[in-house]
N, C-alpha and C positions, 0 to 999 in steps of 0.2 A: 174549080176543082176537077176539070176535065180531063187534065194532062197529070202525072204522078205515077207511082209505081204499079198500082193496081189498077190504072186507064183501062177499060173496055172489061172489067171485072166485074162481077157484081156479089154481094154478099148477102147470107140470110144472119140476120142475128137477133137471137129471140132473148127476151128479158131487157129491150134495147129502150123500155120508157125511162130508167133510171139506173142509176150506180155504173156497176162494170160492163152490163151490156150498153150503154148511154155512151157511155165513154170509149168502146169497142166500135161503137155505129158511127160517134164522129172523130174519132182517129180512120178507119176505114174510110170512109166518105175521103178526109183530108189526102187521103195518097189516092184516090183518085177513082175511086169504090164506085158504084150502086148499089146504093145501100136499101134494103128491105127492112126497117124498123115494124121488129113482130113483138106481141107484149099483148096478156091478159088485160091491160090498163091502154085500150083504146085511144082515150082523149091524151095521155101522155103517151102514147107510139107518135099519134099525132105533132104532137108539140117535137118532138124531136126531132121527124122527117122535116117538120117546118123550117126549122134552125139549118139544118144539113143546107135546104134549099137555098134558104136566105144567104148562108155564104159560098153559093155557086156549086154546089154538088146538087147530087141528083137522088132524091130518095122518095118511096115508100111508106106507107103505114099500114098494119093490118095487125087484126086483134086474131091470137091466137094459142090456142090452150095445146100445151107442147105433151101434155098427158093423153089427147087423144089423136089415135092413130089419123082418125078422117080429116081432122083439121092440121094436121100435119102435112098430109098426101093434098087439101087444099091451100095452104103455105106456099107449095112448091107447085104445082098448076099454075097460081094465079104471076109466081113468080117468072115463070117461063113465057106468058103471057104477057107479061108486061115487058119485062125486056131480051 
């Protein structure tokens, strides 16, 4: 999933362990994303970056509570840092 419309993109998408943001993270990923899978439900961010990776994309996992400003402002630190 290296090549695709969003190659050399990267995305934050929070609420990304399940439902619509799950589905946002690997449609993303598929056109050719870096995807940041963020989500209060760690071990499911996890599981989802996992999947993203196993079929050739490049993602992320990090727990994170979109209600507070500092883990917000740590979201996007850690994002810039990685890729």
């Amino acid at each position: 999933m290296t090549d695709g419309v969003l190659a050399g993109r990267v995305a934050i998408v929070t609420g990304a362990a399940s439902g619509i943001g799950r589905a946002s993270a690997e449609a993303l990923a598929a056109a050719g994303a870096s995807v940041v899978v963020a989500d209060l439900d760690d071990a499911g961010a996890r599981v989802v970056a996992e999947g993203i990776e196993r079929d050739g994309g490049r993602a992320i996992a990090t727990r994170v509570d979109v209600g507070d400003v500092a883990d917000c402002g740590r979201l996007v630190a850690g994002t810039v840092a990685e890729f």
